[in-house]
N, C-alpha and C positions, 0 to 999 in steps of 0.2 A: 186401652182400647179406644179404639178411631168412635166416636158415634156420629155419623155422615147424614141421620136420619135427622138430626136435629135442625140442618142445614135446611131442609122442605121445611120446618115446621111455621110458618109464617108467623104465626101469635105471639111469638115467644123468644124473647132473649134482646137486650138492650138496641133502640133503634138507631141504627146507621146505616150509610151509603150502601147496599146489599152485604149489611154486614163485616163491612170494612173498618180497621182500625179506627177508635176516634181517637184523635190526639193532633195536636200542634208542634209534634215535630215531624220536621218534614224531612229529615236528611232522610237521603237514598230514597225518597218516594219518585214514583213516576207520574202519577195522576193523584193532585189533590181535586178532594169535593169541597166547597166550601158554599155555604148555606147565606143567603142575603134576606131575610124576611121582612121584607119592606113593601109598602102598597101607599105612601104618601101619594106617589106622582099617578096616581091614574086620573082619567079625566069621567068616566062614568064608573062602573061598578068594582066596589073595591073586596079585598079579599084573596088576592095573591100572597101575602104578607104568611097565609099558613101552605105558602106552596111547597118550599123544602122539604117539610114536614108528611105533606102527604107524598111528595116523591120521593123521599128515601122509603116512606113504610112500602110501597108499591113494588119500589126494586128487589125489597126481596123477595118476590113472587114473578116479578117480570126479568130480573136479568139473572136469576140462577143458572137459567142454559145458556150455551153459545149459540143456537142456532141464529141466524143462515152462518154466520162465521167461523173460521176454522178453527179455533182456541178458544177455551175461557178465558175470559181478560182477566180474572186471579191467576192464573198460570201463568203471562206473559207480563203481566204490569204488575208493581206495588202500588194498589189504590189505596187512598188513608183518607178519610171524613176528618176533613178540621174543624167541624160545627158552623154555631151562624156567626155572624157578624154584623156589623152597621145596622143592628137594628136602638132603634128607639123614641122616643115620643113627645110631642112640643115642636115650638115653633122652627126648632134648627133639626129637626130628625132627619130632613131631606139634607143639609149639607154636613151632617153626622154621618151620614149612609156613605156617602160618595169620599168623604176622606177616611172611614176609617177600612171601608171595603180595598180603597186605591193601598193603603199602609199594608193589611197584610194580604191584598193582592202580589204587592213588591216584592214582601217577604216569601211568598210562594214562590213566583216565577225568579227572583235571584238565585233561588237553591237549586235552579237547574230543572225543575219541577212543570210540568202540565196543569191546567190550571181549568176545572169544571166550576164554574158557579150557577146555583138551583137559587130561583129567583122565585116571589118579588117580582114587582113591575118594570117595566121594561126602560125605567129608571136607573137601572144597577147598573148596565154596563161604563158607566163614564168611570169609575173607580178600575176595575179591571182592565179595560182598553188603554188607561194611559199607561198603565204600568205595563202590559204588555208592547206598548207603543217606547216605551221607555228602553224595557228590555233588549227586543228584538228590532227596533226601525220600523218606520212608518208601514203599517198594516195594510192587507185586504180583509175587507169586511166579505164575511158571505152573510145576508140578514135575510135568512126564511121569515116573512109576516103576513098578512094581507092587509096592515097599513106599511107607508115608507118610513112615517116618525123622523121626516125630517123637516119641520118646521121651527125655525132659528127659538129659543128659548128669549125670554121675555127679560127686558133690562127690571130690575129692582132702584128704586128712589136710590138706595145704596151701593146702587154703583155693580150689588151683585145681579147674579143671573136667578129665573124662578123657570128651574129646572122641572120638566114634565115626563111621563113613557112617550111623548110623542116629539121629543128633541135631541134625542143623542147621537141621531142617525147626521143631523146637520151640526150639530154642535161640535162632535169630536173629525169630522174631516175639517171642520173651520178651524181647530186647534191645531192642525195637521198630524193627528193621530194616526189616521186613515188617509189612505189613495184613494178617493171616489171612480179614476178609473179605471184602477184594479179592484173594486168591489162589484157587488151583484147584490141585487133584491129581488127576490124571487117568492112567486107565488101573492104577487101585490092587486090588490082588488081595489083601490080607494087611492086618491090622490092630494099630493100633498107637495114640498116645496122641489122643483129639480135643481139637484147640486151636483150634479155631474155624476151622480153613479146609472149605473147600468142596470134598467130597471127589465123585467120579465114575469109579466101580469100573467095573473090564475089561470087562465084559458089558455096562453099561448104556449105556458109553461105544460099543461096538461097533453096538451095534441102535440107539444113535441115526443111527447116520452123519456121514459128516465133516462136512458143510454142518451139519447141527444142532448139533454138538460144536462147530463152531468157533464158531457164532453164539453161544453158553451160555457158552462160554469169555470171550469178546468181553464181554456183555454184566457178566460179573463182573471184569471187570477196570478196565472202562472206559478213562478217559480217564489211568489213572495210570501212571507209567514201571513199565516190566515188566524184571524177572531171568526169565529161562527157563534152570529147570535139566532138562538130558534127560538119565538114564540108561537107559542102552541096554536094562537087562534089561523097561524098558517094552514093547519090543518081545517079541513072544512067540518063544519058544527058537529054534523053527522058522527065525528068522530071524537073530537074536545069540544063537546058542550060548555065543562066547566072551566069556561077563561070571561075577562073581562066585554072584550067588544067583538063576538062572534060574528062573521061574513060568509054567508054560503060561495058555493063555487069554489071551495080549495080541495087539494088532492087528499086521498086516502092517506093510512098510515102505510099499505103496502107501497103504494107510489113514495112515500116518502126514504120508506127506509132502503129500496132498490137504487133510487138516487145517491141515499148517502154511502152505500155502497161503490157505485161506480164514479163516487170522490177519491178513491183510495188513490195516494202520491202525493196527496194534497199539503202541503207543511201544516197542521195546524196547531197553535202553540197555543192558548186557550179558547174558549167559548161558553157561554151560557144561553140557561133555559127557562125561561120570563112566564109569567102569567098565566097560570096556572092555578084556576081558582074552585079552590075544591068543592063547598060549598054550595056550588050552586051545581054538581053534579056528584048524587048520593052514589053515582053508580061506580066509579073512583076510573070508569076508560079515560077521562083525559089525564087524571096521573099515569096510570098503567104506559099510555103513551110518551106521555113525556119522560120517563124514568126509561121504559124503553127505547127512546132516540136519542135520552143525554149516551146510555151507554153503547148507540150507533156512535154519535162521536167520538167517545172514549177510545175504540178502537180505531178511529183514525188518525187519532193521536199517538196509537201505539203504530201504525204504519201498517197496518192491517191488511 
């Protein structure tokens, strides 16, 4: 006997990706989750570090349906939870993060695999991006935020870098991971270093509406494999209270998710979802959101 009832019951039964396999083999999966609980690199309030955590418990209450989309993404994709990763403590946790996330970021995207990572500050992405950079060829970035996070990261006495959530954005097209003029920053409210990407601030992005925003997105990105990094403070307070450095003047989550809508064609071959700080919002809408727009991406990884 099927028991389907158990599938609503949110409370209950071991926590994963909406219930998605956990496990670390990935052959024949289509979309891995994989979890980065890290919060070294913020520059004011920390706390992202338990964001995996609160957006898998969330998914399973927010992506049970498909609506607006026409399939279950369990029907069409093998999603499988690989757990966390790079997480750890002391003076090297920040370049423990970023090689061990980059190791089996590789491992993921080699197997042919889709590649979600639930973040953790907006630190994370330099481990996945290279290995997606590695993978598939220099990348477009789509980076939903309302900072740009591209201020060149700071030299170390040692020769290394002291990597910040507000430097990946310039650091990985200086590596040449990224195209800066096939990327887009959208929904940007604050300013920060121009390095040649394509910027489209809160407001202008607003009054165009989603159908024009997605076509201009569309149009600069073209035909190349896309990273889409979303941090949630993109979203205006109103609706993700709980993230690090909140900016009024961002769009709804309806606007948001119409948009990622009207991305469908887009190649996206992975993406993550940063900052996300549960803690400071008991009411759990900015996980509810964020678990609900990683799995807007999801399906446009499936071609949706």
């Amino acid at each position: 006997m099927e028991y389907r009832m158990q599938e609503h019951l949110h409370y209950a039964g071991i926590l994963s990706w909406n219930r998605a396999p956990m496990t670390q083999d990935v052959e024949d999966a289509d979309i891995v989750v994989m979890g980065v609980p890290f919060d070294n690199g913020v520059t004011f309030r920390p706390g992202a570090r338990f964001g995996p955590r609160a957006i898998r418990e969330q998914s399973l209450i927010a992506c049970c349906f498909k609506y607006p989309w026409k399939n279950k993404l369990s029907d069409i994709a093998k999603v499988i939870d690989y757990g966390d990763v790079g997480y750890w403590a002391g003076t090297k946790a920040t370049s423990f993060m970023i090689e061990d996330s980059y190791k089996h970021a590789k491992k993921i995207l080699d197997a042919g695999c889709k590649l979600m990572t639930l973040g953790g500050d907006h630190t994370i992405p330099y481990g996945p991006i290279r290995a997606a950079a590695e993978k598939h060829g220099k990348l477009a970035l789509i980076h939903f935020d309302s900072h740009q996070d591209s201020t060149r990261s700071e030299d170390n006495p040692d020769g290394t870098r002291n990597m910040t959530h507000a430097n990946f954005a310039y650091d990985l097209q200086e590596e040449g991971c990224i195209d800066p003029a096939h990327s887009v920053q959208v929904f940007i409210r604050t300013e920060m270093t121009d390095c040649g990407y394509n910027i489209i601030h809160s407001m202008d992005a607003i009054d165009m509406g989603h159908k024009a925003l997605a076509d201009e997105i569309k149009r600069i990105v073209a035909d190349m494999p896309v990273y889409i990094s979303f941090d949630i403070d993109a979203l205006d307070p109103s609706a993700a209270p709980g993230t690090g450095t909140p900016v009024i003047g961002g769009p709804s989550t309806d606007f948001v998710r119409k948009l990622l809508q009207g991305l469908r064609g887009i190649n996206v071959v992975a993406a993550d979802m940063v900052e996300v700080l549960p803690d400071k919002d008991p009411s759990n809408i900015t996980a509810i959101a964020a678990a609900t727009l990683t799995q807007d991406i999801m399906y446009l990884m499936m071609g949706e």
